[in-house]
Structures are given as C-alpha cells and as structure tokens.
matplotlib code that plots the C-alpha trace (Angstrom):
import matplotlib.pyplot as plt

x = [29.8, 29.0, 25.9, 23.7, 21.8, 18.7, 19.1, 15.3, 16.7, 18.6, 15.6, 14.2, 14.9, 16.2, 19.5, 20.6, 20.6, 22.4, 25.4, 25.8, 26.0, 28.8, 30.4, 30.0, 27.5, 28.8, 26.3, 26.3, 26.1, 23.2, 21.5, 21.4, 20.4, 17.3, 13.7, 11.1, 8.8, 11.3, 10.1, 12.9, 13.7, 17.0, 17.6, 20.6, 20.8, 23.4, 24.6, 25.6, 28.9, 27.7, 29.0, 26.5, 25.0, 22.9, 20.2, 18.7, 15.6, 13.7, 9.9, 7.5, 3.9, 2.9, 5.0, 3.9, 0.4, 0.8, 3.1, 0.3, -2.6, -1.3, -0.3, -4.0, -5.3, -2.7, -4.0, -7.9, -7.6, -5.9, -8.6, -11.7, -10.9, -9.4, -10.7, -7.6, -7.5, -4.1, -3.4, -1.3, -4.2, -6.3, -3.7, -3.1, -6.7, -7.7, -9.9, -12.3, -12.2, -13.0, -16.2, -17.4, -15.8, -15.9, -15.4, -11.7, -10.9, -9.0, -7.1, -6.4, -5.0, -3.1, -1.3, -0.9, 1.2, 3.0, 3.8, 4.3, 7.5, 9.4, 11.6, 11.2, 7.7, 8.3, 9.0, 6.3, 3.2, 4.4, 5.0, 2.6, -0.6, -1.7, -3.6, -5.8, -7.0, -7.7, -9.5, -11.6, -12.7, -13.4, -16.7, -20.0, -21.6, -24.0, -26.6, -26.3, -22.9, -21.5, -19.6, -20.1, -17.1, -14.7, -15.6, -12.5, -10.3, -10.5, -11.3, -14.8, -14.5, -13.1, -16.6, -18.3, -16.0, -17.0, -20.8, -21.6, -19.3, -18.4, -15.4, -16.0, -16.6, -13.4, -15.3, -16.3, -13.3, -11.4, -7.4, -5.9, -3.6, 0.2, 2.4, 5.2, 3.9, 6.4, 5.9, 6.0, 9.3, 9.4, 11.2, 14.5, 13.4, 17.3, 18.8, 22.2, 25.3, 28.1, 28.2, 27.3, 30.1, 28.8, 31.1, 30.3, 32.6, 34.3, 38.6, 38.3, 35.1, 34.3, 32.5, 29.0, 29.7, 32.9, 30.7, 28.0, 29.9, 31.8, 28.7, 27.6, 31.0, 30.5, 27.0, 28.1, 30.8, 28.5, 26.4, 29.1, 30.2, 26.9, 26.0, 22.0, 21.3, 21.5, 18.6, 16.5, 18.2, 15.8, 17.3, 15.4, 16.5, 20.2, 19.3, 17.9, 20.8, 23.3, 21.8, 21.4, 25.4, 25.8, 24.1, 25.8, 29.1, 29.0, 27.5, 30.3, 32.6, 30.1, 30.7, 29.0, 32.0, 30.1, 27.7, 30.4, 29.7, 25.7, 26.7, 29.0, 26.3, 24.0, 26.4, 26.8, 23.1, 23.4, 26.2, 23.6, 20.7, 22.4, 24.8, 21.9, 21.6, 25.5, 28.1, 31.1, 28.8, 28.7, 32.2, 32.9, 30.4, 32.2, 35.5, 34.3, 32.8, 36.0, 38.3, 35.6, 35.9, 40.3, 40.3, 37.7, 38.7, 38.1, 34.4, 34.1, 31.9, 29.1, 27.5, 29.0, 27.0, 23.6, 23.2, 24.9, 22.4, 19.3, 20.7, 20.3, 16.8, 16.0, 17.0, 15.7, 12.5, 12.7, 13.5, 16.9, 20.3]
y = [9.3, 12.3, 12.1, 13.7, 12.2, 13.9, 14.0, 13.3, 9.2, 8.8, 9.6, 6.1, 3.4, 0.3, -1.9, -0.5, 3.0, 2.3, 0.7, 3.3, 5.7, 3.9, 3.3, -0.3, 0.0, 2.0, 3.9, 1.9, -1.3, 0.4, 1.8, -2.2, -3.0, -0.4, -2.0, -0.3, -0.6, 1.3, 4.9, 6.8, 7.7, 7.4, 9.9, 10.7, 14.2, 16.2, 18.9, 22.1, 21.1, 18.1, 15.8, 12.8, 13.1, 10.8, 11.8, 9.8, 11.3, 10.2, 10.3, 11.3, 9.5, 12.7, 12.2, 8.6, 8.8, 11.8, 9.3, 6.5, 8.8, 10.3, 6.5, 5.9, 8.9, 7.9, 4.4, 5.4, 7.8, 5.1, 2.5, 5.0, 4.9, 1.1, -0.6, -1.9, -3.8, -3.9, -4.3, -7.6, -9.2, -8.6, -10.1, -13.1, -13.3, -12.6, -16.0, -14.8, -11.2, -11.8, -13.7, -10.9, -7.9, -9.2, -5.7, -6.0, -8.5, -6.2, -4.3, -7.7, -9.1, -6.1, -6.3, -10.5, -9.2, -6.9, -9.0, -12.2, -10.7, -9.2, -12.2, -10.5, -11.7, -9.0, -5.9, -7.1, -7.6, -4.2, -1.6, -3.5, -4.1, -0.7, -0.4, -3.1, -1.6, 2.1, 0.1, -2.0, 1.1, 2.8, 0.6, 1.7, -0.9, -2.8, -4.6, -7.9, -8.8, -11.8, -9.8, -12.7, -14.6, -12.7, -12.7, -15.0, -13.0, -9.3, -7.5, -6.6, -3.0, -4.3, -5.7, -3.0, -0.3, -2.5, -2.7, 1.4, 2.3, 5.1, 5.8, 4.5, 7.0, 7.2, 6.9, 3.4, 2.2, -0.9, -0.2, -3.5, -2.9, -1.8, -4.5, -2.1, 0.7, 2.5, 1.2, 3.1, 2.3, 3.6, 6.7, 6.0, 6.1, 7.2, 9.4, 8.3, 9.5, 11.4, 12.3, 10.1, 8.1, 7.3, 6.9, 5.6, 2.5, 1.1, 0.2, -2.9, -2.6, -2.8, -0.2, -1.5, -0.6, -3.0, -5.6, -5.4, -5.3, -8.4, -10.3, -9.1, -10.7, -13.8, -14.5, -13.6, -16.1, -18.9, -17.9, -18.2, -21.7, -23.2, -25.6, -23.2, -21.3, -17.6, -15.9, -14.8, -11.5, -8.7, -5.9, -3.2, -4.1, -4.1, -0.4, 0.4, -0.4, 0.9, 3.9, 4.5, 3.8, 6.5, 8.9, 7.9, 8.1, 11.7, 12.3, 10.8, 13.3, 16.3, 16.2, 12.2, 9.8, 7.5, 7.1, 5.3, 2.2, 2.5, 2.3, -0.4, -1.9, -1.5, -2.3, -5.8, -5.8, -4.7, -7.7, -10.7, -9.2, -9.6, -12.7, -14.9, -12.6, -12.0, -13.3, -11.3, -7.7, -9.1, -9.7, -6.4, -5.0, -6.6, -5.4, -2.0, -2.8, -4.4, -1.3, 0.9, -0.9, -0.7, 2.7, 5.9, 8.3, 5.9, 6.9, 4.4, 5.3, 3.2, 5.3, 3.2, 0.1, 1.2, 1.0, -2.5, -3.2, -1.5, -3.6, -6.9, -6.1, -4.7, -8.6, -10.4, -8.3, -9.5, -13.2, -12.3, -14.5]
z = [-3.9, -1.8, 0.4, 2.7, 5.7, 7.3, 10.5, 11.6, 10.5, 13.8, 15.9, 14.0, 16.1, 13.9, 13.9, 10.4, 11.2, 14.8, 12.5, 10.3, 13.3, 14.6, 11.2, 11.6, 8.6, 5.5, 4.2, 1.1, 2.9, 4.4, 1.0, -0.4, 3.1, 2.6, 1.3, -0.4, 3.0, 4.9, 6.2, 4.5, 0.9, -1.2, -4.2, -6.4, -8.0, -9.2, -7.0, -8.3, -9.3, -11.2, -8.6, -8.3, -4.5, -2.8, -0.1, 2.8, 3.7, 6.9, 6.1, 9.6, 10.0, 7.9, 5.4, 4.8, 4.9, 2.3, 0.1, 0.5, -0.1, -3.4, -4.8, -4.2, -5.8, -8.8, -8.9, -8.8, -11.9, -14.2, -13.0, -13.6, -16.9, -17.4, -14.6, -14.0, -18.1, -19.6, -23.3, -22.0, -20.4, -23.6, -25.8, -23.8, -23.4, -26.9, -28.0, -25.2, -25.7, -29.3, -28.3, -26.5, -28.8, -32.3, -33.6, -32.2, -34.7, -37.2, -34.5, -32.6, -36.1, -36.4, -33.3, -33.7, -36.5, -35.3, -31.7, -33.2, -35.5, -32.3, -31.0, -27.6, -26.1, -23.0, -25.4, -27.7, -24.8, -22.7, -25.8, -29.0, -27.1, -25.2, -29.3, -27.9, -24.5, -26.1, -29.0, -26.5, -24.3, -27.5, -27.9, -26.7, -24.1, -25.0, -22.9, -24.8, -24.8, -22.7, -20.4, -18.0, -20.1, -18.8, -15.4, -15.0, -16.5, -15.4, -12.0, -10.8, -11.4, -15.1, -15.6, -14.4, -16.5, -19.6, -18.6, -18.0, -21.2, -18.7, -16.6, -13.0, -10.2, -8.1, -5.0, -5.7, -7.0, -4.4, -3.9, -3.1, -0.1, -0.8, 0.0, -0.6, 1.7, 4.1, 7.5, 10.8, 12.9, 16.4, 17.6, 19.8, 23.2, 24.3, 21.3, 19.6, 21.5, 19.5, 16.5, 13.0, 11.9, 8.9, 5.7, 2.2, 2.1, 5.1, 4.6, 2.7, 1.4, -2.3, -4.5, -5.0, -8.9, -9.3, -7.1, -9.7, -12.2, -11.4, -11.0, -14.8, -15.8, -14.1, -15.2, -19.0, -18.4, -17.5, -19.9, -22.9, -21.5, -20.8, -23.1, -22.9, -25.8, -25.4, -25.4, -28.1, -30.1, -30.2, -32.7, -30.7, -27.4, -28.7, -30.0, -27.0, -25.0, -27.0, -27.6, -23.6, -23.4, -25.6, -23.8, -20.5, -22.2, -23.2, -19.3, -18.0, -19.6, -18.7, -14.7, -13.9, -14.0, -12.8, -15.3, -17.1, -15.3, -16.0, -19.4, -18.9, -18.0, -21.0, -23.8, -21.5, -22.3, -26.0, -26.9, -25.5, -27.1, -30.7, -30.2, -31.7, -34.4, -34.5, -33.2, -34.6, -33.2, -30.3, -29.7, -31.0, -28.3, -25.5, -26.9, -26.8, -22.8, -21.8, -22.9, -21.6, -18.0, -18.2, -19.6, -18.2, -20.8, -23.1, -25.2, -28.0, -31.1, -30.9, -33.3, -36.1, -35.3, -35.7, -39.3, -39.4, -37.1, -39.1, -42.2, -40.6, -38.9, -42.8, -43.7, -41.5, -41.9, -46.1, -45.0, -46.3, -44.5]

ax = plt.figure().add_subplot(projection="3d")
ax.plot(x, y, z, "-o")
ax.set_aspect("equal")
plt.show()
C-alpha cells in the first residue's frame, strides 16, 4: 500500500501520531487505531498508475467546522421534507399509522407483500419500504386527523411536517448534536524532531487483509460446527455479493491487486447467504474463495451461477422444492 501523509498531522499533538513518527506505530496500526471523531481524514484513490494509495489528511479548526456545517446543511434538507420519517419506522409502525392514514392501506398491503416474502428482514425494511414514506407525504393535511397518535412514535418536527402538509422551513428545524463530530486536538507545543519514520507495516507485522481475512475463516468455521442454524438465505443478497466479487475480480487484473481480497470477501458473504437455500452452491462458492485466496491469478467464472441461482428463487417464488 503506498501512502501519503500531510504534513500539517505532526503539528497535532496526540500519542498515535508521536508513534508513527518514530516508527513505533505502522501506519496501518495507526489507520485501525484512527476513530471517526479524530480531526484528520483517511482516503484511498488510485494514483495515476493505478496503484491503490492511501492519504492522511490533517483537518485545521477551519476545516472542521466547514465539515460540521455542510453535514448540517445535508441533514436540514432531507428533514424539511421528511421530518426526519423513514419508510422503516412507518412499516414497523404500521397499525398506528393506519389509524391515522387510512388511505395507506393499499400501498401498506402492497409493501406487507412484498417485505414479508424476502427471508432477509434488514434488506426488506431498508430497500421495500421508502414506497411508504413518499406515499405518506403525498397526502394533503388535514385538520382532523389524530396526529396526536403518533406523538410516540416520530420526532416533533415529524408531527409538525405531517400537520402543515408543507416542507418545514430549514431555519426551524433542531440538529441533534454529532456524536461522531471531529474533535479539536491541541497543536504540539515543541514540534517533532527528525524526520517521519513512518512505514506501512513494521517487520513482523501482519497485512491487515490476511488479518481480516483470517478472522472471516475463523468465524465461518465456528459457524459450520456450531450446532446454530445458519442464517436465513436471502437469494438477493447472494446476487448481490457475487455480483460485487465479479467486478472486483476483473479490477484486480486492471492495475488493483488488492481488490482481490475485497472480493474474497464478498463471495465469503455470497456462500452463507445461500447455504440454507443450498448447500452443494455453497460449497461450490467457498471452493471457488479458497482457490481464489491460494492462487492471485486465479479469476473464477462466477458468472455461471447466476441463473442456477435465478432458477431456485423462480421455485421457491412458485412454492416449487
């Protein structure tokens, strides 16, 4: 992994960054070390010759105020027009909503249907229900209704969104504080002497891929010997993930070599999505994973097992074993 390091971060005065100075920290020892409150950023791009790099950017009090202010302004637009109601909470929430919105009762049956059929509940409430929330903000207000009812349920400024039939002005909308904002750290009173030792992995050190990696193989293990059953199959999620490996695949032969172990990854998560539905595909998933893992110029052709996998999601569909 090649990398760049800003050099406004060693004017920040905190333990990790005097460690990777010094090379007692690797700088991917650092990058897991790194939380989301910190007052730097960490991207990946692709330099110009397609080699994956990673940049460490040191954010000033500027820099972070910009970064808050520009969440909020994100955050104020979605909730003029929502205020803050989610397809999810509607769903889950659906007996009450009904009381008050009895003109949802087709769409809502509609989307019962359709979420009720997907053996994955998450998939189902975050992609099948966003038909509910445009539906209910579709309705004219009307004086009458119970609104009150789902005082319980949704925020304030839900209520009030629901009441005018209008979007809310963005002045008056609240922004709950952001637990994840990027704190201030001090500047180094005495500046770092000599230059940056920092290094990627330190001798010994494992690649943060194989670590991962070997922590996917461990849990799968357990998993496979437990005497739990495995989790419910979803046919779209198994799609989904092989369908990403693919992609990754053909990147890693196009300059990324290192996408190979993201899609490592995702046909780990293809082969326990269908074992319930199948457990000969899944084997022949893993097969594929493990002689993707011994051999990088390996690309199998996953290709081949979508339509097995659209035949069996046709069955199942018909009530067909």
């Amino acid at each position: 992994m090649q990398f760049t390091i800003d050099d406004k971060l060693w004017s920040l005065d905190d333990p990790r960054i005097d460690k990777m100075h010094a090379g007692d920290m690797s700088v991917a020892s650092f990058v897991r070390a790194s939380k989301s409150a910190d007052p730097w950023q960490i991207v990946v791009r692709h330099g110009t010759d397609k080699v994956p790099e990673m940049h460490i950017t040191a954010f000033d009090e500027a820099g972070i105020v910009e970064l808050e202010s520009k969440r909020e302004s994100n955050m104020r637009q979605m909730i003029s027009r929502t205020g803050g109601i989610t397809g999810k909470v509607i769903y889950e929430n659906r007996e009450v909503f009904l009381q008050v919105y009895p003109e949802l009762a087709d769409k809502m049956k509609e989307v019962v249907d359709i979420v009720t059929k997907q053996r994955c509940k998450g998939c189902a409430l975050n992609s099948r229900t966003r038909p509910l929330m445009e539906a209910l903000l579709a309705l004219p207000s009307i004086p009458s209704r119970p609104y009150e009812k789902l005082a319980k349920i949704i925020p304030e400024q839900g209520l009030e969104r629901l009441r005018t039939g209008t979007n809310l002005p963005e002045g008056t909308i609240k922004i709950a504080p952001n637990r994840a904002a990027k704190k201030s750290i001090p500047l180094r009173t005495t500046p770092l002497v000599g230059e940056p030792k920092a290094t990627w992995l330190l001798p010994g050190e494992k690649d943060p891929n194989i670590i991962r990696h070997e922590r996917q193989e461990k849990a799968e293990t357990k998993r496979r010997t437990s005497a739990r059953s495995p989790r419910p199959g979803c046919f779209d999620c198994c799609r989904k993930h092989l369908a990403q490996a693919v992609v990754l695949l053909g990147e890693s032969l196009q300059g990324y070599p290192e996408h190979r172990w993201l899609a490592v990854g995702h046909m780990a998560e293809a082969a326990e999505e269908i074992l319930e539905k199948s457990e000969e595909l899944a084997a022949e998933i893993r097969a594929e994973r493990l002689a993707v893992m011994e051999d990088p110029s390996y690309i199998p052709t996953l290709m081949r097992l979508f339509p097995t996998i659209d035949e069996m999601a046709e069955a199942e569909k018909l009530g067909i074993n």
